[in-house]
C-alpha positions as CSV (number, residue, x, y, z in Angstrom):
1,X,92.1,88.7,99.6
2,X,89.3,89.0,101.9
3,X,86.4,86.4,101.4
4,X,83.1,86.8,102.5
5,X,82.6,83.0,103.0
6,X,85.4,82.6,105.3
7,X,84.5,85.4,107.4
8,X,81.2,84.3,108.0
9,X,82.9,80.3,109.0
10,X,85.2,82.1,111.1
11,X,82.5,84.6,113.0
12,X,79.8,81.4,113.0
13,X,82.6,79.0,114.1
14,X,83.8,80.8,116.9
15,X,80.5,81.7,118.2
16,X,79.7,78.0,118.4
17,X,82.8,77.2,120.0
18,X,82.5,79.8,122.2
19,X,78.7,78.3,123.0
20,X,80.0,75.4,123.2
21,X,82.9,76.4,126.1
22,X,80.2,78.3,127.9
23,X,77.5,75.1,127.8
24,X,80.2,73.3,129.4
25,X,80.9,75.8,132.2
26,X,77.7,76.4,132.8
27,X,77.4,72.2,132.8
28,X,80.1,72.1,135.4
29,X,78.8,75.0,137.4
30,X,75.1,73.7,137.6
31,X,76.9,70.1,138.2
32,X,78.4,71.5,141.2
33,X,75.7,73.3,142.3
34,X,73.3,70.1,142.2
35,X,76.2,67.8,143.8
36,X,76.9,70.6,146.3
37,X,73.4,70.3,148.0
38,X,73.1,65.8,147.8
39,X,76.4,65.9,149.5
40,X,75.8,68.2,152.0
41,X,72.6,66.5,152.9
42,X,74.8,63.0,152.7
43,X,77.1,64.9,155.5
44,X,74.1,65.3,157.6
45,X,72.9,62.0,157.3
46,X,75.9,60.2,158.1
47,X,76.9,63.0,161.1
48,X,73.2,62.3,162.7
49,X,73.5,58.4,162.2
50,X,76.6,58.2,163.5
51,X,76.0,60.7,166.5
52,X,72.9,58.2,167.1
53,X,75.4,55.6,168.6
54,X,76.0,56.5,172.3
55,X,78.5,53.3,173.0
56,X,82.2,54.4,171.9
57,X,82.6,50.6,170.8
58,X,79.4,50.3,168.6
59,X,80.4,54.0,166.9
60,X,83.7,52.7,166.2
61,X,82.4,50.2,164.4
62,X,79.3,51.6,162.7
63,X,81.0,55.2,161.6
64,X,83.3,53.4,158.9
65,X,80.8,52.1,156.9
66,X,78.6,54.5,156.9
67,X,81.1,57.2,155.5
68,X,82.6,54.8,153.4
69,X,78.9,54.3,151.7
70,X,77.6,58.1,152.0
71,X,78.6,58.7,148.1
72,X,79.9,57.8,144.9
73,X,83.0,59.4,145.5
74,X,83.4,57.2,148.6
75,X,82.5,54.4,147.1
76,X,85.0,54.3,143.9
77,X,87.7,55.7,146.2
78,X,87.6,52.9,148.9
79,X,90.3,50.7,148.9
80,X,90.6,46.9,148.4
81,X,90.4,46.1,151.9
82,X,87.5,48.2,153.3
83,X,89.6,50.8,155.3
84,X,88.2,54.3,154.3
85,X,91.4,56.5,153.2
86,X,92.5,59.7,154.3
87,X,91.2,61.1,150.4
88,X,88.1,59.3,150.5
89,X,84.9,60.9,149.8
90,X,83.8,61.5,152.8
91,X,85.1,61.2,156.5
92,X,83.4,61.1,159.8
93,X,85.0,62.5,163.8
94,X,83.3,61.9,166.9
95,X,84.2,64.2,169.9
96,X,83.6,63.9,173.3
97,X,81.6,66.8,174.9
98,X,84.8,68.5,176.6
99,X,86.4,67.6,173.2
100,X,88.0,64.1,173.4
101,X,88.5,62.9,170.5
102,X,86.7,59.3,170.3
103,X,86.7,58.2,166.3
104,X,88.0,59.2,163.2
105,X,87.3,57.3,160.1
106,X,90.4,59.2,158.3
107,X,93.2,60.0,161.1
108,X,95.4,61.9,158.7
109,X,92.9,64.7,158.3
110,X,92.4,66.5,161.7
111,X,89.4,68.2,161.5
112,X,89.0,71.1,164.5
113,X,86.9,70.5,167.1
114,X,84.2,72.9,166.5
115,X,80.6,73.4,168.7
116,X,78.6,75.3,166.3
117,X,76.3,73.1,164.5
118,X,75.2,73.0,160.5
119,X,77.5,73.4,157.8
120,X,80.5,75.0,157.6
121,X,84.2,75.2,155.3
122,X,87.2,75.3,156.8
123,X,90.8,74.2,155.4
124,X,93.0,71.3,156.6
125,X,96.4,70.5,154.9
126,X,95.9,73.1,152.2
127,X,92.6,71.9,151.1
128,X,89.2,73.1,151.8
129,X,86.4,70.7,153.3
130,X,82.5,71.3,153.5
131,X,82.0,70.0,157.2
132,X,78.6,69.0,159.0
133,X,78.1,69.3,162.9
134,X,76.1,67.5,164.6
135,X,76.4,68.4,168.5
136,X,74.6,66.7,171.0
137,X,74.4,65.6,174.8
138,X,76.6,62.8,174.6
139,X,79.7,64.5,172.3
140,X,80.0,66.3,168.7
141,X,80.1,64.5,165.4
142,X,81.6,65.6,162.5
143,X,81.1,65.0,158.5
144,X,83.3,66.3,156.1
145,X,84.2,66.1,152.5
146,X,86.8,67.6,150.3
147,X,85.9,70.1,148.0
148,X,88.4,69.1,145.3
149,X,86.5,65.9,145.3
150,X,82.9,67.6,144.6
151,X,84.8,69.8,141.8
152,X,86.8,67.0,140.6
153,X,83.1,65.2,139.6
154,X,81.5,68.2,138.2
155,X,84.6,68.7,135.6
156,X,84.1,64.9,134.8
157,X,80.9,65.6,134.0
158,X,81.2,68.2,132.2
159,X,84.2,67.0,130.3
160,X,81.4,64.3,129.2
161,X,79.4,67.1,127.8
162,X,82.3,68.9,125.6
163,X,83.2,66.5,123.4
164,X,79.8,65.9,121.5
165,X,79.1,69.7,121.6
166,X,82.6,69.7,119.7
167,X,81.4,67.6,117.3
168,X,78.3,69.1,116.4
169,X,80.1,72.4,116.0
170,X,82.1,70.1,113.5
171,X,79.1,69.0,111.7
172,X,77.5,72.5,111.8
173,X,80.2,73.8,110.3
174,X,80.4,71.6,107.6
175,X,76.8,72.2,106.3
176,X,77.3,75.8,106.7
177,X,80.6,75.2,104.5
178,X,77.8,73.4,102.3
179,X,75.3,76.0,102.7
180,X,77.4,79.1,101.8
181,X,78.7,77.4,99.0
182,X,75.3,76.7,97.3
183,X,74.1,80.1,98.6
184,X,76.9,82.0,97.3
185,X,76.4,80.2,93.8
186,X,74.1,83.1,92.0
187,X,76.8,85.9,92.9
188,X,79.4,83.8,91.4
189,X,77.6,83.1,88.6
190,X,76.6,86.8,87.8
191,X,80.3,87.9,88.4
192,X,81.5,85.3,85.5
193,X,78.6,87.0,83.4
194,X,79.7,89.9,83.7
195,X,83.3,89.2,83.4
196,X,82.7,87.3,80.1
197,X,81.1,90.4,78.4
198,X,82.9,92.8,76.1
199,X,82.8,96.3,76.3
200,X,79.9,96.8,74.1
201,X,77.6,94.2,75.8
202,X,76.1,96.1,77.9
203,X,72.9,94.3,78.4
204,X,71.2,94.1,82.1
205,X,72.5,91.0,84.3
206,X,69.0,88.9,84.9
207,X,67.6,89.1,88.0
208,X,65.3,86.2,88.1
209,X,65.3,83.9,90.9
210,X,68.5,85.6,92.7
211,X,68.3,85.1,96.4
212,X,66.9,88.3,98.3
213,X,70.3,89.1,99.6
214,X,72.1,89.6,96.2
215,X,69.1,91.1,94.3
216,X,70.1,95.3,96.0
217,X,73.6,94.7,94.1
218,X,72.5,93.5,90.8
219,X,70.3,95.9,90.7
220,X,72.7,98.5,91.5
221,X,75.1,96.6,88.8
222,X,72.3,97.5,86.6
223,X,71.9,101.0,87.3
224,X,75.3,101.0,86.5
225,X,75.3,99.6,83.4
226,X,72.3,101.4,82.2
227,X,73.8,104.6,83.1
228,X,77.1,103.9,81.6
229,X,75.3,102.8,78.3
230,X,73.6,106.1,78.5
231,X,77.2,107.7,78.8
232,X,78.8,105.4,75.8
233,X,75.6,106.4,73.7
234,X,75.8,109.6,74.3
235,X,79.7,110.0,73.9
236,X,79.3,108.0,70.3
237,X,76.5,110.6,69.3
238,X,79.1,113.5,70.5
239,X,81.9,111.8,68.6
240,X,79.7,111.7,65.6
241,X,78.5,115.0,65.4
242,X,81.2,116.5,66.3
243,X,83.3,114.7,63.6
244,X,80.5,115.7,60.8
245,X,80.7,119.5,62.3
246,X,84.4,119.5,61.8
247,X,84.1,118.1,58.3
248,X,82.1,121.5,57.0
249,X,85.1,123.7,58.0
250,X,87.9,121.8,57.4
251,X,86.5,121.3,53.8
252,X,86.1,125.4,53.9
253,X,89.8,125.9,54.5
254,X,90.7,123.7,52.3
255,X,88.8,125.5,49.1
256,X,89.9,128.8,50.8
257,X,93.6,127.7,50.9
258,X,93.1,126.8,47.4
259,X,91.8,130.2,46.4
260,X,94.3,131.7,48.2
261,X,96.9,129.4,46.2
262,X,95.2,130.7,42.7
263,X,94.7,134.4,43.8
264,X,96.8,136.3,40.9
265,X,96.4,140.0,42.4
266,X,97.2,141.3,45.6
267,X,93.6,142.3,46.0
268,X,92.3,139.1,45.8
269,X,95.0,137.6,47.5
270,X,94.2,139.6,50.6
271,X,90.5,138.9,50.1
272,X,91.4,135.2,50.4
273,X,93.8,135.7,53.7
274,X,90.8,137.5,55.1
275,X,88.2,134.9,54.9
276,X,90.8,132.4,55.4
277,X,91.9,134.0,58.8
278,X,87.9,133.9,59.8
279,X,87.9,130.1,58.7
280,X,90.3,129.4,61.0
281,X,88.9,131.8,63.7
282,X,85.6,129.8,63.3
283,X,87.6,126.4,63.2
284,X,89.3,127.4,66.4
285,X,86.4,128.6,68.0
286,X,84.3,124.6,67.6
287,X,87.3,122.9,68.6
288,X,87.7,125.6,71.8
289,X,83.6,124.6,72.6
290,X,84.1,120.8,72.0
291,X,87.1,121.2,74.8
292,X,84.4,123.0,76.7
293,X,81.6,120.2,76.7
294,X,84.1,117.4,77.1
295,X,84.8,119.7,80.5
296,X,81.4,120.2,81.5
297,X,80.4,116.3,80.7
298,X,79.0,115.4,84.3
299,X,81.3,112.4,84.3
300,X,84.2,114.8,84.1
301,X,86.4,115.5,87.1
302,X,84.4,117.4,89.8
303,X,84.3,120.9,89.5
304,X,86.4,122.9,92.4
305,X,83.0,124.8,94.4
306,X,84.7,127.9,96.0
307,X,83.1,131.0,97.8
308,X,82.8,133.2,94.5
309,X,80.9,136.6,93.8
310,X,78.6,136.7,90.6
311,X,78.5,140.3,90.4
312,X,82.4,139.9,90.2
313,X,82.4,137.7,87.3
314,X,79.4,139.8,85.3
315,X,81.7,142.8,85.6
316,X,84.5,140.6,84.4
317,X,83.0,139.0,81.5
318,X,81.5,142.3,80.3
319,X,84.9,143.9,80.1
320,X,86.2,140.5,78.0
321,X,83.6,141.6,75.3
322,X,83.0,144.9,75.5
323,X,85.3,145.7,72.8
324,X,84.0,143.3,70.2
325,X,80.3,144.6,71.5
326,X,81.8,148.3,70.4
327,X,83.1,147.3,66.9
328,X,79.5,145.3,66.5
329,X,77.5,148.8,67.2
330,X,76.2,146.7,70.7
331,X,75.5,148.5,73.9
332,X,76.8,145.9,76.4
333,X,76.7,146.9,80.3
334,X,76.4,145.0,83.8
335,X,73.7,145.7,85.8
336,X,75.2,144.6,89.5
337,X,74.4,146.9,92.7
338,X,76.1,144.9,94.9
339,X,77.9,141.0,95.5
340,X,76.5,138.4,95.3
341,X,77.8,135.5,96.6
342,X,77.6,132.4,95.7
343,X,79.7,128.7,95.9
344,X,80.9,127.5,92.3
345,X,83.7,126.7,89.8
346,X,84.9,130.2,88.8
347,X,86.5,129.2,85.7
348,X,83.6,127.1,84.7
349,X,80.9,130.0,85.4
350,X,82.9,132.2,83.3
351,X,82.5,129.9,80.3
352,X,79.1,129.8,80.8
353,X,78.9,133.6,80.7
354,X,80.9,134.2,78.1
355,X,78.6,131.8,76.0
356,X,75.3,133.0,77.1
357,X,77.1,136.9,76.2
358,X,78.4,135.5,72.4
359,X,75.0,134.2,71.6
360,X,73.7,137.6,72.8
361,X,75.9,139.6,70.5
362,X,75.7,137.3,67.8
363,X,72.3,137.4,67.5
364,X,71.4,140.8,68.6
365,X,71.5,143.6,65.1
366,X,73.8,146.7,65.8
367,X,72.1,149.2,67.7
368,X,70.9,146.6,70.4
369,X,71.6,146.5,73.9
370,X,73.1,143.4,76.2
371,X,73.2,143.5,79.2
372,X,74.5,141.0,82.1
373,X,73.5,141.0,85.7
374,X,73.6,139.5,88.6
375,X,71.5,139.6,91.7
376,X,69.6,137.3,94.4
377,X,65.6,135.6,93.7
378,X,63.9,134.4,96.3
379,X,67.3,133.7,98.2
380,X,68.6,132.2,95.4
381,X,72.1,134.0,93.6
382,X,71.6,133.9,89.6
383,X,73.2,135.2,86.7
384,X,71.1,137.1,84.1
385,X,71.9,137.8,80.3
386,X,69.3,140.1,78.4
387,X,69.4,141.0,74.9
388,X,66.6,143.1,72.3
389,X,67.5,140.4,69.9
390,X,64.9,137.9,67.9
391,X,64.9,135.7,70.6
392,X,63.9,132.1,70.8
393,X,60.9,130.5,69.6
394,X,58.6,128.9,72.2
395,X,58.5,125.7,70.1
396,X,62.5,125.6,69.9
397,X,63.3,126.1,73.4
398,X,63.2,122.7,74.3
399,X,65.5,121.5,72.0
400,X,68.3,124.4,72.0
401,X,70.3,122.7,74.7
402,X,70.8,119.8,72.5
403,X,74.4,119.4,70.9
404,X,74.5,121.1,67.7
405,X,71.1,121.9,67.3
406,X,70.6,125.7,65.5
407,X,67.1,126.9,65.5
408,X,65.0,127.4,61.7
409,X,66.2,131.0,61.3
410,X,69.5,130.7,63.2
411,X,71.6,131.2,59.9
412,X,69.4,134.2,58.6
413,X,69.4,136.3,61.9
414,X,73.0,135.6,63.0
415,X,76.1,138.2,62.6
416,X,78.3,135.9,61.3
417,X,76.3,132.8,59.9
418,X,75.5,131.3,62.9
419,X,77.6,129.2,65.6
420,X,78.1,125.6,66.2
421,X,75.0,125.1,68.5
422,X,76.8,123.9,71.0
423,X,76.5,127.1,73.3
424,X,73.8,126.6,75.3
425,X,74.5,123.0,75.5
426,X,77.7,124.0,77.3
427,X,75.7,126.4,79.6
428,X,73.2,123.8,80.8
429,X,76.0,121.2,81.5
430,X,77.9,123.4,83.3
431,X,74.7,125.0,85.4
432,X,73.6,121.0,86.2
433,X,77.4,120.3,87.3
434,X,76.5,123.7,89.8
435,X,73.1,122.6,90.5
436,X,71.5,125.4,89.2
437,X,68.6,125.3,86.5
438,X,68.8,127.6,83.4
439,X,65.5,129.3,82.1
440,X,64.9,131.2,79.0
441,X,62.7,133.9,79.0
442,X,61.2,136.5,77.0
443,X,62.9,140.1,77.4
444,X,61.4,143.4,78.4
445,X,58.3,144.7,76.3
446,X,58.2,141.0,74.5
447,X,61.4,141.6,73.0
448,X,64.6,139.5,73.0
449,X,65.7,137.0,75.1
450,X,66.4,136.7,79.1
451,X,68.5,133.7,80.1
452,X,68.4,133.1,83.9
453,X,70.6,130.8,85.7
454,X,69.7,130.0,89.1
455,X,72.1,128.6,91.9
456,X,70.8,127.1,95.0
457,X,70.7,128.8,98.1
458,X,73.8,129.0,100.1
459,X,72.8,127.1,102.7
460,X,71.7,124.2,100.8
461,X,74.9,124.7,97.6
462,X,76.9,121.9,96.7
463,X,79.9,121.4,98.7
């Protein structure tokens, strides 16, 4: 499992180590650099001192010690017994003019004769050597030291500098151990509070005194929760009503079942089939738009948006009712003069048609007219469904997409009692899972009803 607080050891760790490698590189580098320049003025000095003897006898004898003493390289190296070694720090050659050689303080490295005065590298036995020249009247003089020798010091010096930079990335490290622990506290302590809750407690985790960092996810957590309380809420509410809308005709087909049972003629025995087969019609019908809302719930699966025309599916959904508009004494037509495309669920939209169009001919008296259309506002596709029924109070329109809510007069003015209320409930749910808005409307000449359902413009539909 991946851990936050390892991750950030690991990144925080490694860049300290790594700053701590590059401190000491950059220790030996300046190290060298500074050495570099007191050695090669220490090879001028002892090249122009000793070139300051003229007498082969007195620069014999003055060249050793001063190469022997021209460093701390020299000096550590020198042996027991005073003789400068080949390795030493640094070595000193005097040359004769026509390039005799007259001294050499390490006769194992054989420096060339060179004329060209200053500084200079050249390599002897495999090694390199930074070499001063010092030319003058009476011969050339040459200082020289190894170059392995000047490295050698800066990596000792440097070395001294890596182990307490180690250690502080140890102690660092273990006060950011420390420090991530205690920081980390408040999100482990929300997590076991909400891990210790039950379904049903679905109360806000606090956010008082959380650091800065964590405070974005708890709220978000929150969010959450509020919205999913919403949801439970609004399920139990469903579950409810929809269990005390069930009850009524359940109880219906059971006293119709019973009359049936008790019918002693064949008259009345078909009487009771009849209004036992529109029981059951009824019965089918609420469960069929219960199945519908749980569908349309917007924490349902996401419906499947596809190119679509809405003159297509007016046309369609008129010819579903057009016979039961016939047998009603309804005029029920499309009014389409062209597609109309749109991006949407097509199963879904024709739900939501064939809702708007049974409230329609429900509620509209024989001799009415209903008609569906489609057509483009403003850029924007929507489906239309007009009727030259009663209509909808002002004062009731803001409750009729409520589950289960039927309007004063609902009963009265209906065909066939009155539906379960849950109609319109399924149209807005379904329109909001599109992202279009539904209006209602008064129809042509103040009659009736016109519901609109609006889609978004193409360009800017769901995708």
């Amino acid at each position: 499992m991946r851990s936050i607080e390892r991750t950030l050891l690991a990144w925080i760790l490694g860049a300290l180590a790594l700053g701590a490698v590059l401190v000491t590189l950059a220790t030996y580098l300046v190290t060298l650099d500074e050495m570099g320049e007191v050695f090669d003025a220490d090879l001028r000095h002892v090249a122009q001192a000793v070139g300051g003897y003229r007498d082969p006898g007195r620069l014999a004898s003055a060249a050793a010690p001063l190469a022997a003493a021209s460093g701390a390289a020299a000096a550590e190296a020198a042996p027991a017994d005073g003789e400068a070694p080949p390795d030493a720090g640094v070595i000193a050659q005097a040359w004769s003019p026509d390039g005799r050689l007259l001294y050499a303080s390490g006769p194992r490295v054989a420096l060339p004769f060179a004329t060209t005065p200053g500084l200079s590298r050249v390599r002897v036995g495999g090694d390199a050597w930074v070499v001063y020249t010092s030319v003058r009247k009476s011969g050339v003089v040459q200082a020289a030291q190894r170059v392995a020798e000047r490295e050698s010091m800066a990596a000792e010096s440097a070395g001294r500098v890596l182990p307490p930079l180690l250690l502080m990335v140890a102690v660092v490290g273990g006060l950011l151990v420390l420090g991530l622990r205690r920081g980390l506290r408040p999100l482990d302590e929300a997590a076991r509070s909400v891990g210790a809750r039950s379904a049903q407690a679905l109360a806000p985790i606090p956010s008082d005194g959380l650091p800065a960092e964590i405070l974005p996810m708890v709220r978000a957590i929150n969010g959450l929760i509020e919205r999913l309380a919403a949801a439970l809420a609004t399920q139990r509410r469903f579950v409810a009503d929809a269990a005390h809308e069930l009850r009524t005709p359940i109880a219906a087909l059971r006293l119709q079942l019973q009359w049936l049972q008790r019918s002693g003629d064949e008259a009345s025995r078909a009487e009771a089939v009849a209004d036992l087969e529109a029981g059951i019609a009824r019965s089918q019908r609420l469960v069929e738009q219960l199945l519908q809302v749980a569908r349309a719930e917007p924490d349902a699966s996401q419906a499947s948006l596809q190119p679509l025309d809405l003159a297509a599916l007016a046309r369609a959904a008129v010819a579903r009712f057009s016979l039961r508009a016939q047998h009603a004494g309804l005029d029920l037509g499309a009014e389409v003069a062209g597609p109309v495309p749109a991006q949407g669920d097509p199963q879904q939209l024709a739900v939501l048609l064939d809702n708007l169009i049974e409230n329609a001919l429900r509620y509209t008296p024989a001799g009415g007219i209903v008609d569906v259309g489609a057509d483009e506002f403003d850029g924007r596709p929507r489906l239309r469904v007009r009727d030259t029924g009663p209509g909808i109070p002002p004062a009731e329109r803001g409750r009729v997409f409520d589950r289960f809510f039927r309007g004063a007069d609902a009963h009265a003015l209906a065909r066939d009692g009155g539906g379960s209320g849950l109609g319109l409930s399924i149209v807005h749910a379904i329109a909001e899972r599109h992202g279009a808005r539904v209006g209602l409307h008064t129809g042509a000449g103040g009659l009736g009803l016109e519901v609109r359902v609006e889609f978004a413009r193409p360009d800017l539909a769901p995708s």
